[in-house]
SETOR-571358 format. One record per residue: z, x, y of N, C-alpha, C in turn; residue in one letter. Coordinates in pm, whole numbers, padded with zeros to 5 digits, always signed. Each point is the difference from the previous one (the first is absolute). Layout:
N
ZXYZXYZXYa/...
//
This chain:
275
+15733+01369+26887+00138+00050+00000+00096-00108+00050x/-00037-00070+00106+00113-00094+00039+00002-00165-00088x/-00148+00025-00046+00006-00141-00104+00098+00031-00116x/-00021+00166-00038+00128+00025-00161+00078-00020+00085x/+00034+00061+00104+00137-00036+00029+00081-00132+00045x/-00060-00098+00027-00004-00126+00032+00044-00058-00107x/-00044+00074-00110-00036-00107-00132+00152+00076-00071x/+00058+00107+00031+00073+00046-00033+00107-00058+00005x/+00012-00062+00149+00113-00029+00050+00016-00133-00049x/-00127-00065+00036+00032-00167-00095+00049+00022-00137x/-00033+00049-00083+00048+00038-00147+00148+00083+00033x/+00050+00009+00088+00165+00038+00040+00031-00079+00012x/-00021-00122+00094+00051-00098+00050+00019-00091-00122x/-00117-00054-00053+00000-00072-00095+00079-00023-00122x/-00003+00150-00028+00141+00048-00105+00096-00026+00016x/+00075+00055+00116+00111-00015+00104+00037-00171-00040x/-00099-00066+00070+00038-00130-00009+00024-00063-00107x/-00064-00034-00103+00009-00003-00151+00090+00052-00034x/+00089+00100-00015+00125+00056-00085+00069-00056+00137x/+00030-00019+00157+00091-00097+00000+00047-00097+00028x/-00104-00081-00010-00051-00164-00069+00089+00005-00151x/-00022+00061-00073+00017-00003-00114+00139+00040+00010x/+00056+00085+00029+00172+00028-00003+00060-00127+00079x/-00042-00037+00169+00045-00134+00022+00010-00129-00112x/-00081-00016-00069-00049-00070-00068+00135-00033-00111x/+00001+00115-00059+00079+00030-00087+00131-00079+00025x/+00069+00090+00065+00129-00003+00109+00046-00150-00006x/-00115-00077+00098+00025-00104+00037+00021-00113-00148x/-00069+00015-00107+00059-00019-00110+00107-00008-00053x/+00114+00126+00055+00105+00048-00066+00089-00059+00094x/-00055+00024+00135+00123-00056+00085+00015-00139+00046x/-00118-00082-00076+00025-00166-00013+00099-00054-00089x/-00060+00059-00095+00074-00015-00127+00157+00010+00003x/+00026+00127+00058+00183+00030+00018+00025-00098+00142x/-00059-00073+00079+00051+00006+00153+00031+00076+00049x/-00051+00089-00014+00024+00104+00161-00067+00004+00089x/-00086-00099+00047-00062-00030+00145+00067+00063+00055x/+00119-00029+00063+00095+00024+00138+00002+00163-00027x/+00080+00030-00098-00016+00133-00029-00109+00140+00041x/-00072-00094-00035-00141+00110+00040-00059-00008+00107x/-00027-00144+00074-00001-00032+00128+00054+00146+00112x/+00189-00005-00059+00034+00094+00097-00095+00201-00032x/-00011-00040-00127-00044+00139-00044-00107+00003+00098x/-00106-00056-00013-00128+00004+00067+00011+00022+00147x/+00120-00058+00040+00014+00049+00142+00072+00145+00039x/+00062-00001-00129+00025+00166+00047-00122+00090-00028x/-00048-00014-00088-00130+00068-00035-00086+00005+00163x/-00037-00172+00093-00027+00081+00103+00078+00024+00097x/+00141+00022+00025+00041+00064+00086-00015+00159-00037x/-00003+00045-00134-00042+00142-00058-00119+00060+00080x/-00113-00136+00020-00108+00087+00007+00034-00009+00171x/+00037-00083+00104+00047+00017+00109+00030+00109+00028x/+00117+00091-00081+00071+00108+00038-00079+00071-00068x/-00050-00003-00050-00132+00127-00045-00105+00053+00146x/-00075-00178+00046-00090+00041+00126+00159+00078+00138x/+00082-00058+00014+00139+00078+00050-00005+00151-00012x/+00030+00019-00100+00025+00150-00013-00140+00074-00064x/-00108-00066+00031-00150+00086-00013-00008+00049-00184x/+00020-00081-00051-00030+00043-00198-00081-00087-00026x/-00027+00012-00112-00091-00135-00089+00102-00095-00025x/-00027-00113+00095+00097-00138-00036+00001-00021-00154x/-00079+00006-00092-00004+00017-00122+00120+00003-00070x/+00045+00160+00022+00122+00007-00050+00145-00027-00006x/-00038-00007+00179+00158-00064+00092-00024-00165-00128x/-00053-00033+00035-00049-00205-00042+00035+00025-00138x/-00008+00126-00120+00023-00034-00124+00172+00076+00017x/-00017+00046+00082+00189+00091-00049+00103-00155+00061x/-00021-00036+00096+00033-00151+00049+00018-00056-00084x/-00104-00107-00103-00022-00030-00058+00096-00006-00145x/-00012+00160-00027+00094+00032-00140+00151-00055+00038x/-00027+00103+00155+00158-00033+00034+00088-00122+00012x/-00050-00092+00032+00053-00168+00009+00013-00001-00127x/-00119-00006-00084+00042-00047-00113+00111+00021-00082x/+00003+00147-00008+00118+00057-00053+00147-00026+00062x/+00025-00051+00137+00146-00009+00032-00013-00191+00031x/-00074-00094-00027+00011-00090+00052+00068-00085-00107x/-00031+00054-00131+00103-00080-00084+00136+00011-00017x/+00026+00141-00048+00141+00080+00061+00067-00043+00104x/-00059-00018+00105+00079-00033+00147+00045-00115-00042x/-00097-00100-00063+00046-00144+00022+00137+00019-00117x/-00023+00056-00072+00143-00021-00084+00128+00052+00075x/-00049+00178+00047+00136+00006+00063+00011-00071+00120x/-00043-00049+00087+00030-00150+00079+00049-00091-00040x/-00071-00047-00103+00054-00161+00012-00131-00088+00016x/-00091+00021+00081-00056-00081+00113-00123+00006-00101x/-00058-00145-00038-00126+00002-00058-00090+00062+00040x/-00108+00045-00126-00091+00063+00035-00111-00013+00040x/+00020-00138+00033-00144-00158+00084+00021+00077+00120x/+00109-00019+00017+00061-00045+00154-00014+00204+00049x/+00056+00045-00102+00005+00157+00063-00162+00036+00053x/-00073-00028-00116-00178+00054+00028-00013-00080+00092x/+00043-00121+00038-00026-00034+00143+00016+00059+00098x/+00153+00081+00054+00053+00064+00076-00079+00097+00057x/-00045+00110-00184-00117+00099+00050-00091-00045+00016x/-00073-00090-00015-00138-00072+00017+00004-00017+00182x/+00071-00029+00064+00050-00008+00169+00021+00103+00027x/+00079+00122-00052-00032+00100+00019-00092+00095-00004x/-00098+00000-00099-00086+00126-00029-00126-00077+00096x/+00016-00113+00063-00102-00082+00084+00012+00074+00133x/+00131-00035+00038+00029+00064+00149-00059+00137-00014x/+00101+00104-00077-00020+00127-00028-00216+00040+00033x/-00059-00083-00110-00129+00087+00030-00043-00092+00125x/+00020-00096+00080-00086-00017+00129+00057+00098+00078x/+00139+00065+00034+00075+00036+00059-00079+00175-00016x/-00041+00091-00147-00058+00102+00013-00143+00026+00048x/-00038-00149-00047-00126-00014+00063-00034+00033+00117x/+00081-00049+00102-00009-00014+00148+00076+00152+00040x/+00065+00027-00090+00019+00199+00039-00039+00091-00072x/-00144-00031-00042-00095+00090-00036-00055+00064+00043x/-00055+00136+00025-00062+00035+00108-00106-00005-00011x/-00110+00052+00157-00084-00094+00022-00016-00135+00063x/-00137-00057+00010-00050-00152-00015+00054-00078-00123x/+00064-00001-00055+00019-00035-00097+00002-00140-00040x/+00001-00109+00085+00016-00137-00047-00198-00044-00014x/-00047+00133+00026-00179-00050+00036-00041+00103-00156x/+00072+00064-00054-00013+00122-00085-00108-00053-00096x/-00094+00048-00084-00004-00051-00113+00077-00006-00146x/+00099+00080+00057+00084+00040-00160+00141-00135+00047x/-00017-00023+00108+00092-00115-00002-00036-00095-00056x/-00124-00065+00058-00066-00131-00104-00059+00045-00136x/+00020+00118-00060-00010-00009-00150+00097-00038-00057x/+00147+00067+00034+00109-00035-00026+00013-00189+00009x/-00011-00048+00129-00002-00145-00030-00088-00062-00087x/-00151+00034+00018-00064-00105-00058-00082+00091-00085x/-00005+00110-00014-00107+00064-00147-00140+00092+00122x/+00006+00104-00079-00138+00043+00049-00024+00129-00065x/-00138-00050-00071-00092+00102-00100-00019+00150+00074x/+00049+00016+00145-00016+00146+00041+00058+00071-00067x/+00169-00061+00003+00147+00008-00130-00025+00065-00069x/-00121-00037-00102-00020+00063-00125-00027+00159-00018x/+00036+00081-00020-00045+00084-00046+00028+00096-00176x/-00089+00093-00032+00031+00045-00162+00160+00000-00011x/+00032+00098+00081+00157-00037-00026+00083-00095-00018x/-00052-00087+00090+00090-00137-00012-00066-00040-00153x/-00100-00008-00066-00056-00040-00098+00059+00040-00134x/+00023+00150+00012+00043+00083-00097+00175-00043-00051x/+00058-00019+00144+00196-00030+00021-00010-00143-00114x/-00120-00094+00080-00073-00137-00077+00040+00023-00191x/-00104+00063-00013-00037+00036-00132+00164+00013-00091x/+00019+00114+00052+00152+00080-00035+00094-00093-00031x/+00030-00113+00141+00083-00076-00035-00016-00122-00052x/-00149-00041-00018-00010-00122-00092+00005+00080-00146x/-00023+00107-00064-00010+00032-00136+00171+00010-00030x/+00087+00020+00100+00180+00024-00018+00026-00119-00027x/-00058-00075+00109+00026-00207-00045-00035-00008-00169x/-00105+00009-00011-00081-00045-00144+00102+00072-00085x/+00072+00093+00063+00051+00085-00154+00152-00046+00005x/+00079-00049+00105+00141-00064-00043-00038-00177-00035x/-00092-00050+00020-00008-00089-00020-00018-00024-00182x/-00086+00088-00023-00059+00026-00107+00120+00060-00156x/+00094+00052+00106+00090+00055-00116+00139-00042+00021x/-00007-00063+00113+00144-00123+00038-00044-00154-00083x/-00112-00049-00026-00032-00111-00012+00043-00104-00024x/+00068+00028-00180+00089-00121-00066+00110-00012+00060x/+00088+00084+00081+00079-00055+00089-00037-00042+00158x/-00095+00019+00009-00080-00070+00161-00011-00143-00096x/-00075-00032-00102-00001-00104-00026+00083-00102-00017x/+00129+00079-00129+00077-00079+00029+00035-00066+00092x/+00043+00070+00142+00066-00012+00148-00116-00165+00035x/-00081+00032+00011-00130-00095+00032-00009-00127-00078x/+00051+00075-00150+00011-00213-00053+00133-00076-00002x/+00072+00115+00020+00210-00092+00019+00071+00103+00042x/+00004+00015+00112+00085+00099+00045+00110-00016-00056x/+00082-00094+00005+00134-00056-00018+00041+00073-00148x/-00170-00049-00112+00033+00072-00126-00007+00098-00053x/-00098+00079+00102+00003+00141-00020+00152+00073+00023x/+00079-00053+00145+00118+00016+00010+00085+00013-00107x/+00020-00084-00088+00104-00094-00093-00084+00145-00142x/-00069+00024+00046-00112+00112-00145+00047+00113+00037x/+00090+00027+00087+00094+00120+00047-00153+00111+00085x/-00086-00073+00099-00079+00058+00096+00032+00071+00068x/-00017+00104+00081+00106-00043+00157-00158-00033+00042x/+00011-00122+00030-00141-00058+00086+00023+00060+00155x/+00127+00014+00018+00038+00036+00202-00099+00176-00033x/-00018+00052-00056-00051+00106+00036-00171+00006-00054x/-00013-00098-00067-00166+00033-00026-00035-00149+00113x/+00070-00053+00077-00024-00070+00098-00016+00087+00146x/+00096+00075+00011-00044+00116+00100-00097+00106-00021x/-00032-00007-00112-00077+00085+00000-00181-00024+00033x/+00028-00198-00040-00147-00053+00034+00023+00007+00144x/+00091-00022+00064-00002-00032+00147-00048+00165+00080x/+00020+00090-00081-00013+00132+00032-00170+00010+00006x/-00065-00040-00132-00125-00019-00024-00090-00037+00088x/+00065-00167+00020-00075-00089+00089-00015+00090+00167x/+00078+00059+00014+00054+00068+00130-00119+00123+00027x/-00022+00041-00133-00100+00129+00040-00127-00088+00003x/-00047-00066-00056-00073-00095-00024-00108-00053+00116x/+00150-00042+00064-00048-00071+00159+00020+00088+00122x/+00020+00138-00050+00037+00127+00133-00151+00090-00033x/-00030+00003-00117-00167+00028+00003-00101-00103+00035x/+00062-00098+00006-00144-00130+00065-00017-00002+00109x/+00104+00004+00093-00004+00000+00170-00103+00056+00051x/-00064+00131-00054-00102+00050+00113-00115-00075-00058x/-00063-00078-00123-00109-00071+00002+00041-00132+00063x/+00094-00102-00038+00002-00120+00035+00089-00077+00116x/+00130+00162-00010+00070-00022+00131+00130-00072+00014x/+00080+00045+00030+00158-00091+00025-00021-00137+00012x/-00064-00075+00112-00008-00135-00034-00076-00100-00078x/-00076+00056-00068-00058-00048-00129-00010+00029-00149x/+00097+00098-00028+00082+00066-00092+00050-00096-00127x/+00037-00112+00081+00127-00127-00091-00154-00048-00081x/-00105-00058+00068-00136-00034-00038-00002+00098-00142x/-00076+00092+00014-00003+00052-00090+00054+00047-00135x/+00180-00013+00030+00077-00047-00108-00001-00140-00040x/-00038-00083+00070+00094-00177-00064-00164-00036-00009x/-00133+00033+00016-00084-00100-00032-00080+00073-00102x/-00024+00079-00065-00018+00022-00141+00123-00031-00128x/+00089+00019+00070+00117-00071-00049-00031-00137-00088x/+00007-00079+00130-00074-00145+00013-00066+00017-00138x/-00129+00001+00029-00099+00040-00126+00083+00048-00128x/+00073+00088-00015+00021+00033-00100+00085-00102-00100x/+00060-00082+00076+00116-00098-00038-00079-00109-00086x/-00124+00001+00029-00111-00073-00104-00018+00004-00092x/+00065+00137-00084-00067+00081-00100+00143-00077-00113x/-00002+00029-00115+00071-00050-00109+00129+00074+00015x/-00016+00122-00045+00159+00078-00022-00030+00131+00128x/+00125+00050+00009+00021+00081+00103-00090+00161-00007x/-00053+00051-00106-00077+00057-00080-00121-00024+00134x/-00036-00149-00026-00133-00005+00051+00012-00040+00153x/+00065-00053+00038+00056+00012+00132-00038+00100+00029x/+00109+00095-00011-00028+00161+00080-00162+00043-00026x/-00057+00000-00101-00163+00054-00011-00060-00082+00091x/+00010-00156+00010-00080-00031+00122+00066+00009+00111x/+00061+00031+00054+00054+00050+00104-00019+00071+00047x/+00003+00073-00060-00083+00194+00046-00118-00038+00013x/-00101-00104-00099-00106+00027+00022-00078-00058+00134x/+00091-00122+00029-00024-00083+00116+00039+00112+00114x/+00103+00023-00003+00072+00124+00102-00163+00097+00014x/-00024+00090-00113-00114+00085+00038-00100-00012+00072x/-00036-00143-00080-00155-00048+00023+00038-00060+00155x/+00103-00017+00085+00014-00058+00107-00040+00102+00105x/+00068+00113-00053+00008+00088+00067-00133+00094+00043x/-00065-00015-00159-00164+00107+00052-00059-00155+00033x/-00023-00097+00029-00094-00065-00022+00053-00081+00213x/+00155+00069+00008-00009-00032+00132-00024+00132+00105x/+00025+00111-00087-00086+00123+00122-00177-00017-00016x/-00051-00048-00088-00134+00001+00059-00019-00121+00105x/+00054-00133-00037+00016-00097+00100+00027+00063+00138x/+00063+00131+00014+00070+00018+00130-00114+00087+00049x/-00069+00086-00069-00115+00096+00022-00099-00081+00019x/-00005-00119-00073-00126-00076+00026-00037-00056+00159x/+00110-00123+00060+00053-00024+00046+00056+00066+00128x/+00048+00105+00006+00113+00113+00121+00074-00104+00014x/+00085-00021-00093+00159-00061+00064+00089+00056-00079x/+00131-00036+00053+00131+00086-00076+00012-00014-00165x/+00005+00138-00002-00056-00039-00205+00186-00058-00049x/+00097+00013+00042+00107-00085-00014-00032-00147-00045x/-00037-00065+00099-00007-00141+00025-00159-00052-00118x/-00069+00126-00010-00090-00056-00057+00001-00023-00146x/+00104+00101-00052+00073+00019-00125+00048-00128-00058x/+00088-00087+00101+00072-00090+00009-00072-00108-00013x/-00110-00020+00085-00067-00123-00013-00078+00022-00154x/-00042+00122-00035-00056-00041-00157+00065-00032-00077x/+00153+00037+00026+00078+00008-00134+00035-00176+00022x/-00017-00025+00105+00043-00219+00042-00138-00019-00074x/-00096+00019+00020-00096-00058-00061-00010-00034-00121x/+00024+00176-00074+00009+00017-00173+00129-00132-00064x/+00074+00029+00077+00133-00104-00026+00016-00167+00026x/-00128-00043+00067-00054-00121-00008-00081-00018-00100x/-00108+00096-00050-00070-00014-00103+00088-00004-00150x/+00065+00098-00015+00094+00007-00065+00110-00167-00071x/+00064+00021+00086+00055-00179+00034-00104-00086-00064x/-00122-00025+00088-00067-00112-00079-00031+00016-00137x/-00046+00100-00037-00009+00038-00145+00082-00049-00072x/+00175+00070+00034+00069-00061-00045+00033-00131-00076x/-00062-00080+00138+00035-00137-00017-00033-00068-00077x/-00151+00037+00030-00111-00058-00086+00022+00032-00168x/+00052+00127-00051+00054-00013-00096+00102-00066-00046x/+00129-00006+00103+00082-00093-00039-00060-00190-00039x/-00071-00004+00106-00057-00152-00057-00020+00002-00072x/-00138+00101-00063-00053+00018-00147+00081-00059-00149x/+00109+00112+00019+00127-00028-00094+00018-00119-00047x/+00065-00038+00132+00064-00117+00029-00093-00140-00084x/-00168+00037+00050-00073-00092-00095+00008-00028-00133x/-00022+00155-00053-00028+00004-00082+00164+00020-00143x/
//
C-alpha cells in the first residue's frame, strides 16, 4: 500500500514537473523573442509576493501567486501609457516593490514561519507542493495555453518575425503582446511551488537558450518545451535520488542539457561551414 502510494505520488510529481518545464519553456521563447525580460521579471515577482500573501492570509499560495500574476500583467502596460513612464523602468518599480511586499508578509505570517516548509517551497521548490490538485489546475491551464496559442498563431507569429510589420499589417500587436505577458504570467505563478521564486528566471531563459538553436520559431518553441519538460522530470528524480531541493536540481539539468545542446550546435555549425 505505501509502495502504490509512493509510486503514486512520484507519477504526480513527475507530471507536475513536465507540463511546467514545458509551459516555462514555451514562454521563455515568446518572451525573448518580444524583449520582455524586464516585463516579466516584475510579473514573476508579483506572482511571489501572491504566494506570500496566500501563506499571510492561510489559502493556497497557488492562487493568490496566479491572481497576482494576471493582475500585473493586465495593468502594467496600461499604466505605462497612462503615465508616461516606460515600461522597463515601471516593471522595475514593481519588481522593488512586489520584493519588499512578500519578505515583509513573510515575516507576518503566522506561526514559525521563516523555518515553515511552505516558505522554502515558495523560494526554492518543493515536491511536498505537489499535489492532484495542483496537477489537475496544471493540466487545465496548460491545455488553455495550447488552445490560444493554437488559434491566435498567425498573428503570434507575425508579432515574432516583425513586429514593426505586423503593426504597419494593421495588428494591434499592443494587445496580443499583453496577452503573451498574461500567459507567461500564469506560466511562472504555476511553477513556483516545484522550482520556486528564485529559480523561476532558470527555467524560463535556459530552455530558451536551447531553443534559439533550432531553425524557425516553430521549432524553437517544440524544443523548448521539450528541454523545459525533460528538465523538469529528469530533475525531480535527481532530487529523489539525491534529497536535495528539487528546484535547484531542475536547474542544474536543464545547465547541463544546454551545454550539451550548445556543443551540438557547434559542432554542426563547423560541419556546414566545411562542407
Amino acid at each position: 500500500m505505501h509502495s502504490w502510494c509512493g509510486e503514486m505520488f512520484l507519477l504526480t510529481v513527475l507530471s507536475a514537473s513536465i507540463i511546467a518545464g514545458s509551459l516555462c519553456g514555451i514562454s521563455g521563447v515568446l518572451i525573448a523573442r518580444l524583449r520582455l525580460s524586464t516585463l516579466v521579471f516584475a510579473i514573476a515577482h508579483a506572482a511571489l509576493f501572491g504566494a506570500a500573501l496566500g501563506l499571510f492570509l492561510n489559502i493556497d499560495p497557488l492562487y493568490t501567486a496566479m491572481m497576482l500574476a494576471i493582475l500585473s500583467s493586465v495593468i502594467i502596460g496600461p499604466l505605462s501609457d497612462a503615465t508616461g513612464v516606460p515600461s522597463d523602468t515601471l516593471a522595475m518599480v514593481m519588481f522593488s516593490t512586489y520584493n519588499a511586499l512578500t519578505f515583509i508578509f513573510i515575516f507576518l505570517s503566522p506561526g514559525p514561519t521563516l523555518a515553515a516548509e511552505k516558505v522554502g517551497g515558495i523560494l526554492w521548490g518543493s515536491i511536498l507542493a505537489v499535489t492532484r490538485t495542483y496537477l489537475a489546475v496544471l493540466v487545465i491551464l496548460a491545455y488553455l495555453y495550447a488552445l490560444v496559442l493554437a488559434l491566435l498563431w498567425n498573428r503570434f507569429q507575425s508579432i515574432l518575425f516583425d513586429r514593426r510589420l505586423a503593426e504597419a499589417e494593421g495588428v494591434n500587436t499592443r494587445l496580443y503582446v499583453y496577452l503573451l505577458t498574461i500567459l507567461s504570467g500564469v506560466a511562472i505563478s504555476v511553477s513556483l511551488k516545484i522550482v520556486g521564486g528564485f529559480l523561476v528566471f532558470s527555467l524560463l531563459y535556459i530552455p530558451a537558450a536551447c531553443g534559439f538553436t533550432a531553425e524557425n520559431i516553430k521549432r524553437m518553441i517544440l524544443l523548448s518545451a521539450l528541454i523545459g519538460g525533460t528538465s523538469g522530470s529528469a530533475g525531480v528524480i535527481l532530487s529523489f535520488i539525491l534529497n536535495l531541493p528539487v528546484g535547484a536540481c531542475i536547474v542544474v539539468t536543464a545547465t547541463v542539457i544546454f551545454i550539451a545542446v550548445s556543443i551540438y550546435a557547434y559542432i554542426k555549425r563547423k560541419q556546414k561551414t566545411v562542407f
